[in-house]
N, CA, C and O atoms as a DFTB+ gen file, in Angstrom:
276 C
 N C O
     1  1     -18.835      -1.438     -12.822
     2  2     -19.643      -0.457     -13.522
     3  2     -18.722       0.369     -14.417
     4  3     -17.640       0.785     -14.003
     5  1     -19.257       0.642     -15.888
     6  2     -18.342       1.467     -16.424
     7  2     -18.707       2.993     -16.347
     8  3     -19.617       3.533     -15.719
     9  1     -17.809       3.499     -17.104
    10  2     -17.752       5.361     -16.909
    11  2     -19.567       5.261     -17.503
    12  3     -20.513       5.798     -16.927
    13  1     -19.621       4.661     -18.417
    14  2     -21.365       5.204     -19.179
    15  2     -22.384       4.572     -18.317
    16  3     -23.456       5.158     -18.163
    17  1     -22.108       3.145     -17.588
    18  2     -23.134       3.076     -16.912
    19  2     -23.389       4.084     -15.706
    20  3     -24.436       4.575     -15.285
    21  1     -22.022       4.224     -15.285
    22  2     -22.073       5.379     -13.879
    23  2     -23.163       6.639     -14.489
    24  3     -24.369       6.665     -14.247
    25  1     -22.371       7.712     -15.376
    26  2     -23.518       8.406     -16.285
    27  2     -24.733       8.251     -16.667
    28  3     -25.450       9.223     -16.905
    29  1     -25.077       7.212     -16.764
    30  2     -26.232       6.795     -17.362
    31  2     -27.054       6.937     -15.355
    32  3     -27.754       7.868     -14.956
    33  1     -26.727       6.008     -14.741
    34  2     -27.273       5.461     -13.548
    35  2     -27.391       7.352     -12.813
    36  3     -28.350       7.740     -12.146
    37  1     -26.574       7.935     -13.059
    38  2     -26.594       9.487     -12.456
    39  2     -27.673      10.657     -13.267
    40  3     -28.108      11.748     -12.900
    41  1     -27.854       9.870     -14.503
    42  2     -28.924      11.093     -15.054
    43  2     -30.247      10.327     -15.033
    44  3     -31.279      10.910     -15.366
    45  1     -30.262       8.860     -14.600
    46  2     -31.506       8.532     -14.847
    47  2     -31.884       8.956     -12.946
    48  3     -32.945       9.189     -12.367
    49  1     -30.793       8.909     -12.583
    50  2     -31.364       9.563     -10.709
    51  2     -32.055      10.826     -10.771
    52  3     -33.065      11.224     -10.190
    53  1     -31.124      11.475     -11.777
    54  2     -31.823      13.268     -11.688
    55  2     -33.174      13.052     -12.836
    56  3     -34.116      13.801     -12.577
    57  1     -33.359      12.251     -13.901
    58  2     -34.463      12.173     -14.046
    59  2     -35.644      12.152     -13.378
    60  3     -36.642      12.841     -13.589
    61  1     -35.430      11.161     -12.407
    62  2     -36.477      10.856     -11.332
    63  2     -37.254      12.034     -10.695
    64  3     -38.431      12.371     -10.563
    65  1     -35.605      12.658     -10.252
    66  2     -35.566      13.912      -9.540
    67  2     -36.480      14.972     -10.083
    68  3     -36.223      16.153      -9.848
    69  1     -37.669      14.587     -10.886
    70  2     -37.660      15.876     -12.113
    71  2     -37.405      17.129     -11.937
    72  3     -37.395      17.660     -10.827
    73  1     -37.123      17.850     -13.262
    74  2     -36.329      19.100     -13.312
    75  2     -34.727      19.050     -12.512
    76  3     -33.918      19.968     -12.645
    77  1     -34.483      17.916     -11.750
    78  2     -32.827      18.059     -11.567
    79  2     -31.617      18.604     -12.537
    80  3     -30.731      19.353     -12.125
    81  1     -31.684      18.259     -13.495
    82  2     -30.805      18.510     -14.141
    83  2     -30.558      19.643     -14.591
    84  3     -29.369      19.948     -14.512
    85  1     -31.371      20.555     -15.136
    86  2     -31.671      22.318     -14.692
    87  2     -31.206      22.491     -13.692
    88  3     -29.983      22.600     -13.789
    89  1     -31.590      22.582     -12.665
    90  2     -30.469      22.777     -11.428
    91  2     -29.516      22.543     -11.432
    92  3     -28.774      23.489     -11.168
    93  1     -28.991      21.492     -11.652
    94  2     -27.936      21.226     -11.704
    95  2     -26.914      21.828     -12.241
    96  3     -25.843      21.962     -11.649
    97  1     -27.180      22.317     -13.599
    98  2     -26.278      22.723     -14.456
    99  2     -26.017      23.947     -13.998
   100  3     -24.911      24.376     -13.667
   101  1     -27.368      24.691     -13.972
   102  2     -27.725      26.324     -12.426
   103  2     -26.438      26.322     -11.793
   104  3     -25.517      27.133     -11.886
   105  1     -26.522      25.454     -11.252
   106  2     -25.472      25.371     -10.060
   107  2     -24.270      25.301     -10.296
   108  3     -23.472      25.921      -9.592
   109  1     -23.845      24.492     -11.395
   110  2     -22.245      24.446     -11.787
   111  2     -22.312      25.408     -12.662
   112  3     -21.187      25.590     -13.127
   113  1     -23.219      26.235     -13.191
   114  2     -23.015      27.916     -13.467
   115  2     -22.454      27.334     -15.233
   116  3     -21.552      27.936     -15.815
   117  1     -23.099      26.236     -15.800
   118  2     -23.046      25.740     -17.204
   119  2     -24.717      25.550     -17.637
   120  3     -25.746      25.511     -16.964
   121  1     -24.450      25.459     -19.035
   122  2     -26.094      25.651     -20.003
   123  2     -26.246      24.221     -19.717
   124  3     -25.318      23.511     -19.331
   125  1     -27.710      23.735     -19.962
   126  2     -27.951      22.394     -19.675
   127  2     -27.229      21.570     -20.943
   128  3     -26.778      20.473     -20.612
   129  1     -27.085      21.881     -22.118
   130  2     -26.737      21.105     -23.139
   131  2     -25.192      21.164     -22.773
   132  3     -24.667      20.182     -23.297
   133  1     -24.015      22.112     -21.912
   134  2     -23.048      21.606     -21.706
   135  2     -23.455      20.645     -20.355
   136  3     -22.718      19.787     -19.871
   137  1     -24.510      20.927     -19.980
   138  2     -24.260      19.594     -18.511
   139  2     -24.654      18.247     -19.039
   140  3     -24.251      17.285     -18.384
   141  1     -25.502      17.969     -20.304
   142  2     -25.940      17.224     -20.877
   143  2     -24.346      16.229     -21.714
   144  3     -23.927      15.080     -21.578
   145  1     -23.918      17.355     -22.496
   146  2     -21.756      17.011     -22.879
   147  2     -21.384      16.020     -21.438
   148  3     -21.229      14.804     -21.546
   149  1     -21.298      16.584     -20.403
   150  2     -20.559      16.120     -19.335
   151  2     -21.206      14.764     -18.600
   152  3     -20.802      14.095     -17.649
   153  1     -22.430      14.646     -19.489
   154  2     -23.281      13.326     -18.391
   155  2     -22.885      12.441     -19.912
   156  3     -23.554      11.417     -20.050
   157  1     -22.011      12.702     -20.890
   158  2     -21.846      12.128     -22.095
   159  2     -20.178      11.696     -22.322
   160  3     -19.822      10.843     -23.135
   161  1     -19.279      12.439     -21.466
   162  2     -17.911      11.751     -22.320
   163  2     -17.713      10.724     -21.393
   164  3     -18.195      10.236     -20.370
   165  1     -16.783      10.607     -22.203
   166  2     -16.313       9.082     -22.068
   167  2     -15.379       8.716     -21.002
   168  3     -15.222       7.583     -20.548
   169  1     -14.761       9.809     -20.639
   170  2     -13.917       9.561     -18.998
   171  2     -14.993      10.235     -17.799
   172  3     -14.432      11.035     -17.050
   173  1     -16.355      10.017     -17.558
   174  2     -17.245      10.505     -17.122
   175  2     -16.738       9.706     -15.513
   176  3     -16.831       8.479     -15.511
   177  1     -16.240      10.363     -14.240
   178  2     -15.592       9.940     -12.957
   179  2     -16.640       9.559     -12.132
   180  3     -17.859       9.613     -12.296
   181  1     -15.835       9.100     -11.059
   182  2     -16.878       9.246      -9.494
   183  2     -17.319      10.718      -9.088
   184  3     -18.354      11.263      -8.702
   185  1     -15.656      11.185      -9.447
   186  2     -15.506      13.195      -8.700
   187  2     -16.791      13.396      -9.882
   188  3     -17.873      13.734      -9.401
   189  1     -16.737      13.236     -11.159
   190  2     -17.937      14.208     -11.638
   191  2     -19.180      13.462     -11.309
   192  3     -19.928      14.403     -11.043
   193  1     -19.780      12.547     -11.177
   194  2     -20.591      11.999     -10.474
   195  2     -21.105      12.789      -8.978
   196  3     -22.192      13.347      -8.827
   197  1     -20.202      12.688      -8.122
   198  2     -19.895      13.087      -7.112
   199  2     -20.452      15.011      -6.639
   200  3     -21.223      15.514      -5.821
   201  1     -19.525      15.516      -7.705
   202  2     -19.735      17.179      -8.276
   203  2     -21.477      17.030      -8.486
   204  3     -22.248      17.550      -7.679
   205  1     -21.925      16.299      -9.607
   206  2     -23.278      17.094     -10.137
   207  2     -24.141      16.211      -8.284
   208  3     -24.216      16.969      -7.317
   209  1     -24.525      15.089      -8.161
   210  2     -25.014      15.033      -6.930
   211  2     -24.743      15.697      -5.988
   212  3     -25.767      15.622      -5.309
   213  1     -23.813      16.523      -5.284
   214  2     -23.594      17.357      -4.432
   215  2     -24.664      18.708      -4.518
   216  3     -25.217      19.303      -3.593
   217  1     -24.734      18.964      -6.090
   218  2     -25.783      20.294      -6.356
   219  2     -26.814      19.636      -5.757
   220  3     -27.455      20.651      -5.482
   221  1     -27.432      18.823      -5.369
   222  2     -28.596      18.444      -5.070
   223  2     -28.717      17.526      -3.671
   224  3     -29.600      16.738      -3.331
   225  1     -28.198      17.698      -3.385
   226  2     -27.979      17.418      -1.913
   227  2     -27.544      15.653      -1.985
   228  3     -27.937      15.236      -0.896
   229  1     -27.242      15.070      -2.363
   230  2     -26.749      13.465      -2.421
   231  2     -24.981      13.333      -2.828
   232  3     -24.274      14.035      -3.551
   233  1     -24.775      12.486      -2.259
   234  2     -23.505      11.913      -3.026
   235  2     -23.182      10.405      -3.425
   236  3     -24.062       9.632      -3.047
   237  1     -22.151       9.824      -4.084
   238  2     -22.106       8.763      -4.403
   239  2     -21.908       8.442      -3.031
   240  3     -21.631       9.273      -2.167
   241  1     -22.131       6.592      -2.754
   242  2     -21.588       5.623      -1.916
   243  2     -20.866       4.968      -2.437
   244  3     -21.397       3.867      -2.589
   245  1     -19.564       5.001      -2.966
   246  2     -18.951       3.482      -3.273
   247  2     -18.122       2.909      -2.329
   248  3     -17.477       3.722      -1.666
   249  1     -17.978       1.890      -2.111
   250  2     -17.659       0.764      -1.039
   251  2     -16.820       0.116      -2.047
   252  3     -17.310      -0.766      -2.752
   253  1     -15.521       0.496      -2.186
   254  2     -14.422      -0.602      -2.906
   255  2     -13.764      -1.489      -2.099
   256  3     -13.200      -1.088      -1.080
   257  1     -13.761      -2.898      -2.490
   258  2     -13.610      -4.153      -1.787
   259  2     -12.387      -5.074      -2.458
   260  3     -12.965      -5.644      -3.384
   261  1     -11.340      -5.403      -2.466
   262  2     -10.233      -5.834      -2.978
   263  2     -10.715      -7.646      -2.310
   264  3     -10.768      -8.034      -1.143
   265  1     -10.950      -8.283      -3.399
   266  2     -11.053      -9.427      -3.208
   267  2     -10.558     -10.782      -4.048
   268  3     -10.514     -10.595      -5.264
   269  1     -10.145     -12.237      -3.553
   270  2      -9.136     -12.729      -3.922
   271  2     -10.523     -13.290      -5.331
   272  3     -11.748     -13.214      -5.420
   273  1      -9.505     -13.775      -6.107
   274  2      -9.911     -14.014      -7.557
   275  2     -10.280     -15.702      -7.393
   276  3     -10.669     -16.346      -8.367
């Protein structure tokens, strides 16, 4: 998965969520159009992934698996 699909897959969750993303931003104490910036650059992480789901009670699961080629 890349940094935009992760982003993408995290705002279409708080979509669902409706009104999540208002909260969200509430919560990290930023305007929605900067939380909107942050569901947008381009080094977009797990930790910030991680950060905005926490405002809302969820977190990521990733399960990294090192496997032979």
């Amino acid at each position: 998965m890349t940094n935009k699909e992760l982003a993408n897959y995290v705002s279409n969750f708080l979509d669902q969520e409706r009104g999540q993303k208002a909260e969200v931003a509430k919560k990290l104490g930023i305007q929605k159009q900067s939380f909107n910036n942050l569901l947008k650059k381009q080094n977009f992480s797990l930790d910030d992934a991680n950060k905005i789901l926490n405002c809302v009670g969820y977190k990521l699961d990733t399960q990294i698996k090192i496997i032979k080629k």
